[in-house]
Backbone as JSON, one array per atom type, in Angstrom:
{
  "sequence": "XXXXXXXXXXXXXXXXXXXXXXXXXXXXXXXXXXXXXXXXXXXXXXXXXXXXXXXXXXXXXXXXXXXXXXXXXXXXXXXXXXXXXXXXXXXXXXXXXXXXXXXXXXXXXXXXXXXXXXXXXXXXXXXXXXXXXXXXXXXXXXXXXXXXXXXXXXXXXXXXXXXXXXXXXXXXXXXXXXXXXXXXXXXXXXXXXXXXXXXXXXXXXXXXXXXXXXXXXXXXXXXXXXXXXXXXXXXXXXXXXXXXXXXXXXXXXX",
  "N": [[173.47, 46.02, 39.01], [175.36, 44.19, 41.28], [174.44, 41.2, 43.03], [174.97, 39.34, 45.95], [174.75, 37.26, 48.82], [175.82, 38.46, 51.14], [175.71, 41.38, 50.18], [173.24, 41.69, 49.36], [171.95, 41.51, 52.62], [173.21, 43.64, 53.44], [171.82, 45.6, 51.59], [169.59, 45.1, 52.68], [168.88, 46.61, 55.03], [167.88, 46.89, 58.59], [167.25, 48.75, 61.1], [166.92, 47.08, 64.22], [164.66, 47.42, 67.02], [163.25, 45.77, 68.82], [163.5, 42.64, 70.22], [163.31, 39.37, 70.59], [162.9, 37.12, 74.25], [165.58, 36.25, 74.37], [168.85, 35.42, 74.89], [172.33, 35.3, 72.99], [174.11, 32.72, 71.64], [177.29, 30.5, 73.27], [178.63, 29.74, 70.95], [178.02, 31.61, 69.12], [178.78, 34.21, 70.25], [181.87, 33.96, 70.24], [181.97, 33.72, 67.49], [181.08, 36.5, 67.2], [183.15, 37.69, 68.59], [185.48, 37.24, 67.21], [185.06, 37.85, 64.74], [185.46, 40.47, 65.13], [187.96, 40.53, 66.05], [189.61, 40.48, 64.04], [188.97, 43.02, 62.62], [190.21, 45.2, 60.3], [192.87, 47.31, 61.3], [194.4, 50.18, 61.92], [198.14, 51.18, 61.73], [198.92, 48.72, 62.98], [198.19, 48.99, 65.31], [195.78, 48.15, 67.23], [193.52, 49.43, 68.06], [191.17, 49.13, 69.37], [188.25, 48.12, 71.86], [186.13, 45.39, 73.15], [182.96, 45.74, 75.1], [181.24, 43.5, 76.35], [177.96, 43.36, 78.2], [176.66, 41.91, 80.77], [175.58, 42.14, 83.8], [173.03, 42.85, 85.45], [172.22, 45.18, 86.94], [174.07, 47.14, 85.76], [173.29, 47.04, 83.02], [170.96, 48.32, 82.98], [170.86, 50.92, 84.08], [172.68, 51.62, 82.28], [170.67, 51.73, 80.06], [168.84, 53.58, 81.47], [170.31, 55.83, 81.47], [170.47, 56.08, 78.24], [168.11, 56.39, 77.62], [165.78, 54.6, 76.26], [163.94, 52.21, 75.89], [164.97, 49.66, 75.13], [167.16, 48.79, 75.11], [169.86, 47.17, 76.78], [167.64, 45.61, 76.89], [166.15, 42.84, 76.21], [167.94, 40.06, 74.13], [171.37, 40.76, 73.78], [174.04, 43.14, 74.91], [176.29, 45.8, 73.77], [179.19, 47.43, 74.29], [181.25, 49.23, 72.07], [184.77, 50.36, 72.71], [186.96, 53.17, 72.41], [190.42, 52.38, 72.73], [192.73, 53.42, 74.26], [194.21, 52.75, 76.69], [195.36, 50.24, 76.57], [197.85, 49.74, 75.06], [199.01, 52.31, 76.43], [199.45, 51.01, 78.49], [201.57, 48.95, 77.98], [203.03, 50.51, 77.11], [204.64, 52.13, 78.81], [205.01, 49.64, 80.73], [207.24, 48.41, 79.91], [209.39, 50.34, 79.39], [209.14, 53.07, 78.57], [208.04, 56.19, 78.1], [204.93, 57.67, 77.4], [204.11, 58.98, 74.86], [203.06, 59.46, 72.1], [200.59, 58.37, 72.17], [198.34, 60.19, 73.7], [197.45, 62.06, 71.82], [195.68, 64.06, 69.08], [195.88, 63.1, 66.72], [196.36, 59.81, 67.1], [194.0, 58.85, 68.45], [192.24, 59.89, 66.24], [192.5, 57.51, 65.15], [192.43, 55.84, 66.63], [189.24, 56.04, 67.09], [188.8, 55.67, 64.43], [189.66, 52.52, 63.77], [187.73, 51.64, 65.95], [185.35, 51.87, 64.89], [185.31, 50.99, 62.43], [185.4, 48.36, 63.17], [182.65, 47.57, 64.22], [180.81, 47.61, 62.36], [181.8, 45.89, 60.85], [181.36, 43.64, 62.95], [178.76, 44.18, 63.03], [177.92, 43.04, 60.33], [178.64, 40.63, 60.34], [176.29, 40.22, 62.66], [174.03, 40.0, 61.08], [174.38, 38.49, 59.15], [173.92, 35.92, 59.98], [171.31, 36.04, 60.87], [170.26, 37.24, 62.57], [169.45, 40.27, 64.72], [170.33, 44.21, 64.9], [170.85, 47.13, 66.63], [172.06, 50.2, 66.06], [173.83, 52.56, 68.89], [173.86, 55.19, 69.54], [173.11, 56.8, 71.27], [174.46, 56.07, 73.28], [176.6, 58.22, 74.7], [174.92, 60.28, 75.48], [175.09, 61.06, 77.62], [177.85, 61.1, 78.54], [179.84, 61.92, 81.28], [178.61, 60.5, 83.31], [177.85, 58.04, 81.72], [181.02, 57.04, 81.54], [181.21, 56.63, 84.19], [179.61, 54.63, 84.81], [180.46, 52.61, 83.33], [182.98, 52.37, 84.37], [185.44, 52.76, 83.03], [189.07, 52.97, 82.08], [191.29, 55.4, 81.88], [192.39, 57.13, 78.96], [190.91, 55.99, 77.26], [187.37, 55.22, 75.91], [183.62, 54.95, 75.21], [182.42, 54.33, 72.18], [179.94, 53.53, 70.7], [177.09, 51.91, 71.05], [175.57, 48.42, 71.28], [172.89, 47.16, 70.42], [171.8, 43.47, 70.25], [169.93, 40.52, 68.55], [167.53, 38.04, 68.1], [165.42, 39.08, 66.23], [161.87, 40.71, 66.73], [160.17, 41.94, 65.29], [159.39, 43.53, 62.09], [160.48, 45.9, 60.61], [159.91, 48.44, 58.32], [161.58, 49.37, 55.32], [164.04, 51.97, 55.61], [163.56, 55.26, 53.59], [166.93, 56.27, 52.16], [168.71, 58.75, 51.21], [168.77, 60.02, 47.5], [171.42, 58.61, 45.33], [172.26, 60.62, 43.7], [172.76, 62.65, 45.51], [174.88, 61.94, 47.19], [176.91, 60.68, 46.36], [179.73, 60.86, 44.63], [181.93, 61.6, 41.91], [185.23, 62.4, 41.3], [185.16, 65.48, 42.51], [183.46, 67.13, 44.89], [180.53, 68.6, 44.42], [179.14, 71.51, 44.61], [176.59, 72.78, 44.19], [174.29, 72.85, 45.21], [170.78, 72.05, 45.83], [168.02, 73.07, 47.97], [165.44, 72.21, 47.34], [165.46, 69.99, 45.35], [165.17, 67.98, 46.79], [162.56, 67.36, 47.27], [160.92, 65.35, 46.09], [162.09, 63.3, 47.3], [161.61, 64.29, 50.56], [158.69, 63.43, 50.52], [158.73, 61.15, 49.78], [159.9, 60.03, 52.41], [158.47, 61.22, 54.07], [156.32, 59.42, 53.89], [156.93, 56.93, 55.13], [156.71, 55.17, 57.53], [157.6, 55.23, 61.24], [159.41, 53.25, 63.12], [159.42, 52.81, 65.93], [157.36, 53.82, 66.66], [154.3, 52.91, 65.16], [152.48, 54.2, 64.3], [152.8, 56.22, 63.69], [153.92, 58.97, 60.95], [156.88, 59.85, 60.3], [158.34, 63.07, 60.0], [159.37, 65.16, 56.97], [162.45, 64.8, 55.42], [163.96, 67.09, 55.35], [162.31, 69.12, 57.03], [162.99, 67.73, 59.25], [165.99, 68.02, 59.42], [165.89, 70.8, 59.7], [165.13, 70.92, 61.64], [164.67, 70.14, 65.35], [166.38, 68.96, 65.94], [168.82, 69.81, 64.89], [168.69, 72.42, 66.07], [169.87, 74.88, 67.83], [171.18, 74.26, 71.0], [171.7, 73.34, 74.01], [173.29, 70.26, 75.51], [174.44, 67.54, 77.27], [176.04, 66.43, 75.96], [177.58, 68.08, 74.96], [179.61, 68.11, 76.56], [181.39, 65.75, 75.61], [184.16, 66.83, 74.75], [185.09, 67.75, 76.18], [184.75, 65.5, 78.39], [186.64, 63.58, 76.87], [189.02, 64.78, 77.05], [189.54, 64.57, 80.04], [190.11, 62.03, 80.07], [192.3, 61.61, 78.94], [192.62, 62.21, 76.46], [192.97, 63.05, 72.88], [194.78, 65.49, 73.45], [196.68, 67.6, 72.49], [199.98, 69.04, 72.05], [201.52, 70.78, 70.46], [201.23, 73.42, 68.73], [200.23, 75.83, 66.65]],
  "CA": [[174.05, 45.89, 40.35], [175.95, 42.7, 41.68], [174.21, 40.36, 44.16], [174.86, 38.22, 46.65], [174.09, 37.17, 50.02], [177.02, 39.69, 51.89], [175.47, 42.25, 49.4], [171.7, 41.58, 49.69], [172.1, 41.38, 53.49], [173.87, 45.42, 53.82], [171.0, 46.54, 51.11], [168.0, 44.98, 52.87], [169.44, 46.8, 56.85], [166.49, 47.74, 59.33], [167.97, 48.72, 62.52], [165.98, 46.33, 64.97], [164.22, 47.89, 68.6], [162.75, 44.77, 69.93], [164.09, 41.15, 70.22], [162.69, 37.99, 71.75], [163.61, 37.09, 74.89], [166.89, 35.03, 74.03], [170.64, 35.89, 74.79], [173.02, 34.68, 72.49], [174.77, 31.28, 72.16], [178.77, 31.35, 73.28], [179.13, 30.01, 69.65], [177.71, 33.18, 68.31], [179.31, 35.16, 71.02], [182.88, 33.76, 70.3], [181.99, 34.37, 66.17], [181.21, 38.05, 67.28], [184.43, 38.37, 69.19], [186.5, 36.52, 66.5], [184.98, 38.7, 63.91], [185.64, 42.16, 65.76], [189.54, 40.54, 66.25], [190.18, 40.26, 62.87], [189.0, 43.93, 62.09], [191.58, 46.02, 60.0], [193.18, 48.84, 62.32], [195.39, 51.25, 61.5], [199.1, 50.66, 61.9], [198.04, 47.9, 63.69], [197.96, 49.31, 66.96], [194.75, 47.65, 67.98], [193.31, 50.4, 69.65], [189.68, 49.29, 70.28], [187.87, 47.07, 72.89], [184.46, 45.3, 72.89], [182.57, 44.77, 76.2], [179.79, 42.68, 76.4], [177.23, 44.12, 79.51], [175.63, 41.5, 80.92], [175.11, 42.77, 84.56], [171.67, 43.39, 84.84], [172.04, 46.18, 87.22], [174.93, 47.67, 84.71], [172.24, 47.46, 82.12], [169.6, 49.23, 83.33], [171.82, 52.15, 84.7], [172.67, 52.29, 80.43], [169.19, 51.72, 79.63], [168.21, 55.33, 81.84], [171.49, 56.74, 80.57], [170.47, 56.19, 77.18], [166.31, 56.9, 77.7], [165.71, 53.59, 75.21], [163.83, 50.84, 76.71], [165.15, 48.41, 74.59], [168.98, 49.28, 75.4], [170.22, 46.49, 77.88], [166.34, 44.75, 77.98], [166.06, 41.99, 75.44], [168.73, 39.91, 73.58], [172.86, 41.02, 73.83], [174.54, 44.48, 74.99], [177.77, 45.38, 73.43], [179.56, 49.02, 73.9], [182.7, 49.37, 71.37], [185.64, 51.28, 73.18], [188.55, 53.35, 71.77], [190.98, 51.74, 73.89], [194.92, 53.46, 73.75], [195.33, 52.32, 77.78], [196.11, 49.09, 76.92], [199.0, 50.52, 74.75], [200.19, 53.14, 77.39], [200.65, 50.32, 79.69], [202.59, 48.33, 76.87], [205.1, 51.03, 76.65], [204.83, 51.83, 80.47], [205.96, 48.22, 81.71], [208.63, 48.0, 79.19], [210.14, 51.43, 80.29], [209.08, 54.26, 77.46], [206.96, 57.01, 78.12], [203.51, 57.73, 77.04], [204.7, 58.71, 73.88], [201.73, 60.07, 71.27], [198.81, 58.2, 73.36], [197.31, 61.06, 73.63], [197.22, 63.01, 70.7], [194.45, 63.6, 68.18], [195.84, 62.13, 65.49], [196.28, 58.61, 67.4], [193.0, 59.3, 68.79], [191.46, 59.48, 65.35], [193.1, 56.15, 64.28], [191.74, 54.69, 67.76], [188.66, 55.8, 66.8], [189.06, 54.59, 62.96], [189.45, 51.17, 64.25], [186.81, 51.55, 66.33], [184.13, 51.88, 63.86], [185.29, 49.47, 61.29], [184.64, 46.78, 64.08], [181.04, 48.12, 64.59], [180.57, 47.57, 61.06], [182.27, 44.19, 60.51], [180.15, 43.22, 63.83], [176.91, 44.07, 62.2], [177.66, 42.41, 58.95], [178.36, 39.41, 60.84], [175.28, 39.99, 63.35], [172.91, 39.86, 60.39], [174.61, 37.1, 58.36], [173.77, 34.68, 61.09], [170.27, 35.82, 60.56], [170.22, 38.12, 63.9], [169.37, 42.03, 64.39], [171.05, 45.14, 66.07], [170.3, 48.88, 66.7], [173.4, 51.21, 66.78], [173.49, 53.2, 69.87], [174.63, 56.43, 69.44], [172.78, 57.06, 73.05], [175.89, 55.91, 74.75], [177.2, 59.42, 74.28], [174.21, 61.32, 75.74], [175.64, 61.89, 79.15], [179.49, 61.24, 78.79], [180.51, 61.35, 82.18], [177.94, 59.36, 83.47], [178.02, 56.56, 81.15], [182.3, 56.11, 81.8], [181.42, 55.83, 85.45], [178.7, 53.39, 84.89], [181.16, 51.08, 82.67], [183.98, 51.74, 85.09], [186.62, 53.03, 82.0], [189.93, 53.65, 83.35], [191.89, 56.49, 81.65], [192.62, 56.93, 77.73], [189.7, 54.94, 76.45], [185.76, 56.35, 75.31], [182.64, 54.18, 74.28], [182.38, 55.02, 71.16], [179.12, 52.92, 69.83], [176.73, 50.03, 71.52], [174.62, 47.47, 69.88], [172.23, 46.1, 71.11], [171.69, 42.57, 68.86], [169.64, 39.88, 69.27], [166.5, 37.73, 67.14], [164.37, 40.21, 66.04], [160.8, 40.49, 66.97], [159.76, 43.0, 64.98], [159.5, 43.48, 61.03], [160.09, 47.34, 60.34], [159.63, 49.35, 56.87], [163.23, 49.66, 54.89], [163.72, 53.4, 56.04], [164.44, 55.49, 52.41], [167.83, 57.0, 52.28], [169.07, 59.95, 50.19], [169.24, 59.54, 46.48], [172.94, 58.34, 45.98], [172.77, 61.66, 43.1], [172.98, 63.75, 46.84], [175.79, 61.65, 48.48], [177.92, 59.84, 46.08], [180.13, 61.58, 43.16], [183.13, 60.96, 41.0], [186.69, 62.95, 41.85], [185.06, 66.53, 43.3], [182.39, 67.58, 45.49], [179.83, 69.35, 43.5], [178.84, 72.67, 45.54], [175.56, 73.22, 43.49], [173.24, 71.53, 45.54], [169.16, 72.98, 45.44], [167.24, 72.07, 48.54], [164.29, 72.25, 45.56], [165.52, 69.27, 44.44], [164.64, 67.22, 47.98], [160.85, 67.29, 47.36], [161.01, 64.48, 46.34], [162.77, 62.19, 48.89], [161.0, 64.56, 51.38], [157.39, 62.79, 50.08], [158.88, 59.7, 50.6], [160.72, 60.24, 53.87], [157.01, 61.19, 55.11], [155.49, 57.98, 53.91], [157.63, 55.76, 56.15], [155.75, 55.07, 59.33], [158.34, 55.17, 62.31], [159.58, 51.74, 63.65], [158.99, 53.12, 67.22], [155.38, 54.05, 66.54], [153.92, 52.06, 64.37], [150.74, 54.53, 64.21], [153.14, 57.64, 63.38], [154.87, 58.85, 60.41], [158.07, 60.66, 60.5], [158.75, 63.98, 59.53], [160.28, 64.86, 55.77], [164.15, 64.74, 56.05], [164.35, 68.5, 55.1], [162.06, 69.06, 58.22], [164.44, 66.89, 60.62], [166.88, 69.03, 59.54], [165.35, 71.92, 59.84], [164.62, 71.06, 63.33], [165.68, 70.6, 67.09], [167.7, 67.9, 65.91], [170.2, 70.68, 65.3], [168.33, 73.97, 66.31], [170.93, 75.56, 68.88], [171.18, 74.2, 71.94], [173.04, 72.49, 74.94], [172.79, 69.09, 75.99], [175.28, 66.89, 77.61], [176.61, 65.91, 74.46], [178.7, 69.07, 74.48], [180.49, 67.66, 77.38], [182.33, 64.96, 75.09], [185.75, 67.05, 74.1], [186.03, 68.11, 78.15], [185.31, 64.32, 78.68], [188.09, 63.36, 76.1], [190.39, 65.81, 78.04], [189.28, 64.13, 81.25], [190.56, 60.76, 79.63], [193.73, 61.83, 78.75], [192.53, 61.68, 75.12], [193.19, 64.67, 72.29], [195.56, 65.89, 74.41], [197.91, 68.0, 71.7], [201.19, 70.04, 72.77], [202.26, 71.77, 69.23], [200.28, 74.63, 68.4], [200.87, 76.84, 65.88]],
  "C": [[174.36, 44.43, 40.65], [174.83, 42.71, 43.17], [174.64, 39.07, 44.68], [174.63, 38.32, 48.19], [174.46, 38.59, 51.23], [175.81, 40.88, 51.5], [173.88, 42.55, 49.71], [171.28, 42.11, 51.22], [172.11, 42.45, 53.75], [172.6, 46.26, 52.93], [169.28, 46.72, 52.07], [168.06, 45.41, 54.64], [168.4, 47.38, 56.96], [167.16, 47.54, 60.97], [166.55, 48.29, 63.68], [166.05, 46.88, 66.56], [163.76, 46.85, 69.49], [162.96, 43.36, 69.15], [163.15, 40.23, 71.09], [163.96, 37.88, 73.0], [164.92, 35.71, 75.2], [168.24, 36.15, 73.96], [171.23, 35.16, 73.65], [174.44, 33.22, 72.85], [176.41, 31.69, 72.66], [179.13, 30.74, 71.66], [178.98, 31.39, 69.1], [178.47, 34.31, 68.95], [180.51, 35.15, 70.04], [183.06, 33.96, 68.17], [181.78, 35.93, 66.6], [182.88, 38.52, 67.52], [185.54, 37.76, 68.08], [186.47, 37.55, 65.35], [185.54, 40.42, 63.99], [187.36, 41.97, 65.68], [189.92, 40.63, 65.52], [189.93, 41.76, 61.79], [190.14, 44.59, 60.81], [191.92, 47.24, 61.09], [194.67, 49.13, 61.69], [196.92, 50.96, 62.42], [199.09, 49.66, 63.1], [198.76, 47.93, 65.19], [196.86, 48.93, 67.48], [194.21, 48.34, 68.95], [191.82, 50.39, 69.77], [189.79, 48.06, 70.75], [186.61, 46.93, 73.08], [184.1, 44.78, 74.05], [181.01, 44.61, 76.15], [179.28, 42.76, 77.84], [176.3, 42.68, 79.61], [175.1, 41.48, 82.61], [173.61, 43.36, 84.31], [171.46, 44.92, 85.75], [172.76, 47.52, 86.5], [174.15, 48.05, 83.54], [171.24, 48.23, 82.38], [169.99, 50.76, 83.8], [172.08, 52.61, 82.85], [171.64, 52.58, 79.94], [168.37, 53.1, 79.96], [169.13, 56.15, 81.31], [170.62, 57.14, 79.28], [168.94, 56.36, 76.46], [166.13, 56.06, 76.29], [165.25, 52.38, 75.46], [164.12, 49.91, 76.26], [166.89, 48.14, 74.54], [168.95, 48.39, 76.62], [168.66, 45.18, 78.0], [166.9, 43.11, 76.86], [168.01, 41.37, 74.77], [170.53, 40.61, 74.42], [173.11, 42.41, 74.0], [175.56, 44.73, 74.94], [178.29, 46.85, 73.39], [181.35, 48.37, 73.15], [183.41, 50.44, 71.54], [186.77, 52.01, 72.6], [189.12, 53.04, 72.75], [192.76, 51.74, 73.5], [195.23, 53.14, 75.54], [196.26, 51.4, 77.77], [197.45, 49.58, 76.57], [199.84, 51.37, 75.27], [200.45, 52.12, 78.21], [201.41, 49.28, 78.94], [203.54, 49.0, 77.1], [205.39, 51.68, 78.04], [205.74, 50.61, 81.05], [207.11, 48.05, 81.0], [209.12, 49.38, 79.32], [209.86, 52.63, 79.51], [207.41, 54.77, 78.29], [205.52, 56.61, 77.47], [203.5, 57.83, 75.18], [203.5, 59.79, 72.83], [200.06, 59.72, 71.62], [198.21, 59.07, 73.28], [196.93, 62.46, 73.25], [195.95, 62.8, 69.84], [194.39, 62.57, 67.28], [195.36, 60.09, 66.39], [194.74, 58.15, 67.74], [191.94, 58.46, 67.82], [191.76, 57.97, 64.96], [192.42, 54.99, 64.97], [190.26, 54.16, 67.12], [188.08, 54.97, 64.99], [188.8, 53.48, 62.92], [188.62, 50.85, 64.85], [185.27, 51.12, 65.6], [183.83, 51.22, 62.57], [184.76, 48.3, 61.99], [183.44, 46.96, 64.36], [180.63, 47.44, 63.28], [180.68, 46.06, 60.8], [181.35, 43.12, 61.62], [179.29, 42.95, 63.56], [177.18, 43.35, 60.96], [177.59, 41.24, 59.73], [177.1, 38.92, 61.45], [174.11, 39.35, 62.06], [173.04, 38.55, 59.38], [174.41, 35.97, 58.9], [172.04, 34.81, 61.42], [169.3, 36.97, 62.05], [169.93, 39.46, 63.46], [169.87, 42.61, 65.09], [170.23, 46.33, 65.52], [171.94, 49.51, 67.08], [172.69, 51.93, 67.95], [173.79, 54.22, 70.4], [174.51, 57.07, 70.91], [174.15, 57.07, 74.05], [176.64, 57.11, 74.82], [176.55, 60.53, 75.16], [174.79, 61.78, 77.08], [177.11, 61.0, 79.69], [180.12, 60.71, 80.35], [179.48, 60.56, 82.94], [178.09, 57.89, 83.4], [179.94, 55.94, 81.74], [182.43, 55.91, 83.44], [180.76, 54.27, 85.47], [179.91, 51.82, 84.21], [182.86, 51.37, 83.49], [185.3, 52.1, 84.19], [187.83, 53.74, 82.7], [190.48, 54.94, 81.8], [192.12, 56.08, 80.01], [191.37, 55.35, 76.71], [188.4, 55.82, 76.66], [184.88, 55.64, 74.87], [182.15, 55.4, 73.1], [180.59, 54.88, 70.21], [178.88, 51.84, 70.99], [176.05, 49.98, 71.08], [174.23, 46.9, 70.59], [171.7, 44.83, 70.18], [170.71, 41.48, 69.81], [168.53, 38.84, 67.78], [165.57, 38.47, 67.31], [162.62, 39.76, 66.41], [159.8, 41.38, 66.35], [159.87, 42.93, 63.3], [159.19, 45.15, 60.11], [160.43, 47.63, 58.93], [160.97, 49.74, 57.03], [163.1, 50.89, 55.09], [164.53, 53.83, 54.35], [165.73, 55.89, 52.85], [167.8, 57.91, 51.07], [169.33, 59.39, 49.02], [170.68, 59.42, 45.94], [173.33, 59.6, 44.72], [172.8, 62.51, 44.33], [174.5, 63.41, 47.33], [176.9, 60.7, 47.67], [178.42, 60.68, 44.98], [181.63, 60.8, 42.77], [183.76, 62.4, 41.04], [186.29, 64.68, 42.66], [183.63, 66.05, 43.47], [181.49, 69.01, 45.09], [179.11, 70.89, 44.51], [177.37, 73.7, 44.9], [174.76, 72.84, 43.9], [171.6, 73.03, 46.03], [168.83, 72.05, 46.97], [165.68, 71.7, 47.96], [164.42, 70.88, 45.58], [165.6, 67.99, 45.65], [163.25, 66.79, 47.77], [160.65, 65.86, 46.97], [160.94, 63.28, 46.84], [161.87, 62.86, 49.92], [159.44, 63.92, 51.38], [157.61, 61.31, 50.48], [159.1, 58.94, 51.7], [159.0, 59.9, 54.47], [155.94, 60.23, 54.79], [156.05, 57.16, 54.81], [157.22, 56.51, 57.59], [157.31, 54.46, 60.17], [158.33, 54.27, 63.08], [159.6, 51.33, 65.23], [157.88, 53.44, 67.68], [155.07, 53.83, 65.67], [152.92, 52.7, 63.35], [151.24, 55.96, 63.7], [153.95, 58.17, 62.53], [155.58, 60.21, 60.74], [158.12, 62.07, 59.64], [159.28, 63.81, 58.01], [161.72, 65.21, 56.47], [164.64, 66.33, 56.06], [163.91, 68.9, 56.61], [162.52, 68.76, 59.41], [165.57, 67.83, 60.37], [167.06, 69.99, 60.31], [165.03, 72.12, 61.44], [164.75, 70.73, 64.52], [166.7, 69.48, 67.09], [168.85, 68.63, 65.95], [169.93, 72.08, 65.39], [169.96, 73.68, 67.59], [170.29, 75.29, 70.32], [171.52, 72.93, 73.02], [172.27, 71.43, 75.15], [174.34, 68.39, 77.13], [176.55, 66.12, 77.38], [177.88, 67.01, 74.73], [179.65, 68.8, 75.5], [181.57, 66.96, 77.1], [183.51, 65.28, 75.24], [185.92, 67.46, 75.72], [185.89, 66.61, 78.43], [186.87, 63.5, 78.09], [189.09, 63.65, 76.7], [190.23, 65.12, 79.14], [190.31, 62.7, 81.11], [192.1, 60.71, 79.63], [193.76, 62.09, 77.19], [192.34, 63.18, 74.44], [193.56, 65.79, 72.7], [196.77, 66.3, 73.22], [199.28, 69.41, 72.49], [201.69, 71.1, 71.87], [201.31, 71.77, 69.13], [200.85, 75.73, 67.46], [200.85, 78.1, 66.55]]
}
């Protein structure tokens, strides 16, 4: 395997819960936001937007949203937006309709771009010696959260990060053996859950970076359980929020 620092950096990731209490410099800021500008996006329509929360009553309103006490407290708060308004009012003020705005496909592309800059974000966050936590939370209660951040129409937080200097030093969590999740030209349709035992032994050695004192379930088990047993949440609200937005909004139907 090749190493180097880039490389070392993405193998040795521990998504960080608690920071000292330090914001970030505007150098570091203005490397975040320089790094996120320079993303790749898809026909380069530039269709995301990164806002940095530093309202403290704005934070704490995310922080119960997202039932996470470390969401908004410590260190930097950053939600990453799909963002096609700016673009409808591009072809708005210059006199053209709406146009595909708010179709899936564009949608997906928004989001596409979206999530490469999450990515390119965190490589940067950690190459500067810093930590984050994705925040998939921002999701849990949809319409909620786009009142709280105020989102006007055709845009969606997609992802926030909370980053900051770590205070904490948590156990590399395993992942799946890359014979589960990586192959060469098809997708093998032979798969044993037998052949988990394994990884499931190891899974349940790693003590949980939120309780220090408690280890985690095997991964078969998480599966297996209310993570995706059947049943509603708020979550399922997303694709009527989307619609609310203006967003995945298709007209041809077979």
């Amino acid at each position: 395997m090749i190493h180097n620092t880039t490389i070392d950096h993405q193998l040795d990731h521990r998504s960080i819960r608690k920071f000292k209490p330090t914001t970030l410099s505007q150098e570091q800021l203005q490397t975040l936001y320089s790094v996120f500008q320079h993303t790749a996006t898809s026909m380069f329509m530039q269709n995301a937007t990164l806002l940095h929360i530093t309202d403290e009553a704005k934070r704490a309103k995310i922080r119960e949203l997202c039932n996470q006490k470390y969401v908004g407290a410590e260190g930097d708060l950053f939600i990453f937006v799909v963002d096609l308004y700016r673009n409808q009012q591009i072809r708005k003020q210059l006199g053209q309709d709406d146009g595909r705005v708010h179709t899936t496909d564009i949608f997906f592309q928004a989001m596409e771009d979206t999530l490469l800059a999450v990515q390119n974000v965190a490589n940067a966050v950690e190459s500067m010696g810093l930590g984050y936590v994705p925040l998939g939370t921002v999701n849990d209660h949809p319409l909620k959260m786009l009142e709280v951040l105020d989102l006007p129409e055709l845009t969606f937080p997609v992802l926030g990060m909370q980053v900051g200097i770590p205070d904490q030093e948590p156990q590399l969590k395993p992942r799946l053996p890359l014979e589960f999740t990586c192959f060469e030209d098809e997708y093998p349709r032979d798969f044993k859950v037998e052949n988990l035992k394994d990884y499931d032994e190891v899974v349940t050695t790693y003590y949980d970076l939120r309780d220090a004192n408690r280890r985690i379930d095997s991964f078969t088990k998480q599966i297996t359980g209310a993570k995706l047993n059947l049943h509603e949440t708020d979550r399922d609200q997303i694709s009527e929020e989307l619609h609310r937005q203006g967003l995945c909004l298709d007209w041809h139907t077979n």
